[in-house]
N, C-alpha and C positions, 0 to 999 in steps of 0.2 A: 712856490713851495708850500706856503702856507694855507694856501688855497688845497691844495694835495692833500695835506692830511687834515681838513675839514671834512673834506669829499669821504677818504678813510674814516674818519671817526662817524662819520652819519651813517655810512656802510654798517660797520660794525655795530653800531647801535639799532640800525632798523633792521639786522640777524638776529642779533639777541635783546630783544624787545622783550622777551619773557625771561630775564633772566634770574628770577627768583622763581622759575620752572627746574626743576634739577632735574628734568631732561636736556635743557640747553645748556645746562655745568658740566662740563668738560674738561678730567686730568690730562694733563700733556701726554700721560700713558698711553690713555683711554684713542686720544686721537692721531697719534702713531699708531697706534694698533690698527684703528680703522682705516686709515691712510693706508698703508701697509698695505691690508688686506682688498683693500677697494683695487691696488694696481697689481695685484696676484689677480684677483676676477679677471679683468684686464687683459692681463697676460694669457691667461690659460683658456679665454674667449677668441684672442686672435689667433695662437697657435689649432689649438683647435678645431677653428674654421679655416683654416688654413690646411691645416694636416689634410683635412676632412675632405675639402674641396682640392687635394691633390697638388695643390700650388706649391708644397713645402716636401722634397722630396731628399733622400737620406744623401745625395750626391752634392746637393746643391752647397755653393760657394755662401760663408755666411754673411757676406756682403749684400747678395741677393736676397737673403732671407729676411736682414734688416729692411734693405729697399720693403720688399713686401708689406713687413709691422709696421711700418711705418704709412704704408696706404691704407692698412685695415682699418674699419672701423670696430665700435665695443658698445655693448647698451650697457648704459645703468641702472640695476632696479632696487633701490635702496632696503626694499622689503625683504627680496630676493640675499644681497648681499648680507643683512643682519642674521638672516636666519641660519645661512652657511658661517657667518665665523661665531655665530651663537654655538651649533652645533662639533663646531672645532673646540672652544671654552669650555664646553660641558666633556670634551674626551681628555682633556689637561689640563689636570684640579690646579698646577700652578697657578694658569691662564685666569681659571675661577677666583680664587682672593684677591689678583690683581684686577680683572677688569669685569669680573659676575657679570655683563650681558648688556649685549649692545641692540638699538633700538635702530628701527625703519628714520626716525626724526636724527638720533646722531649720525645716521650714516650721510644722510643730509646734509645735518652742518659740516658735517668733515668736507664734501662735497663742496659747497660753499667754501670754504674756506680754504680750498684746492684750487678752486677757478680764482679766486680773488689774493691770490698769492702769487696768480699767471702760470699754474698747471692746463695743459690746453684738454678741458673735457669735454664732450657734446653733453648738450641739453639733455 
C-alpha cells in the first residue's frame, strides 16, 4: 500500500511540476466544470455519429442504444473543447465570475486527472 501512494504522489507531482504556474492551479469549481463539459463533448460526439450514421433510430429499444455508446468511440481535442465552454462562459455572465475561462492546458489536466482517477479516455 505504501508503495501505491508513492507511485500517486510522484504522479501527481510530475503533473503539476509547475505548480507556481496559475495555469496548473485549479478550483475544485473550475475542474468540475471542465470535467462536466469534457463528458457533454463526449456525449453529443457519440450521439451524433451515431444519429448521423443512422445506427440510432427513433424505434430503437434503449438498451441497444446503450450497447451502441458504449462501442462508440470520442476524440479529444483539448483546444477544441476550451474554446466551446469558453464560448458557453461568455453567454452566462454567472459562469463568468465563477470560472472567467478555461484553457487548452486545464482542459488537459482535468484530462489527466480523469484517466488517473480510472475514467476510461483514449489518448
Amino acid at each position: 500500500m505504501i508503495i501505491f501512494k508513492i507511485k500517486l504522489f510522484i504522479m501527481l507531482f510530475d503533473w503539476n511540476n509547475d505548480m507556481d504556474n496559475p495555469d496548473y492551479i485549479l478550483t475544485s469549481e473550475k475542474i468540475a466544470f471542465i470535467a462536466y463539459n469534457i463528458g457533454v463533448y463526449e456525449s453529443v460526439q457519440k450521439f451524433g455519429g451515431l444519429i448521423i450514421n443512422g445506427k440510432i433510430t427513433n424505434n430503437m429499444d434503449v438498451s441497444n442504444v446503450a450497447e451502441l455508446l458504449s462501442k462508440s468511440n470520442a476524440f479529444y481535442d483539448s483546444e477544441m473543447i476550451s474554446q466551446i465552454v469558453n464560448a458557453m462562459i461568455r453567454e452566462n455572465k454567472e459562469s463568468l465570475s465563477i470560472i472567467d475561462h478555461v484553457t487548452p492546458k486545464e482542459v488537459d489536466l482535468v484530462i489527466r486527472q480523469l484517466k488517473a482517477s480510472g475514467v476510461s479516455l483514449p489518448k
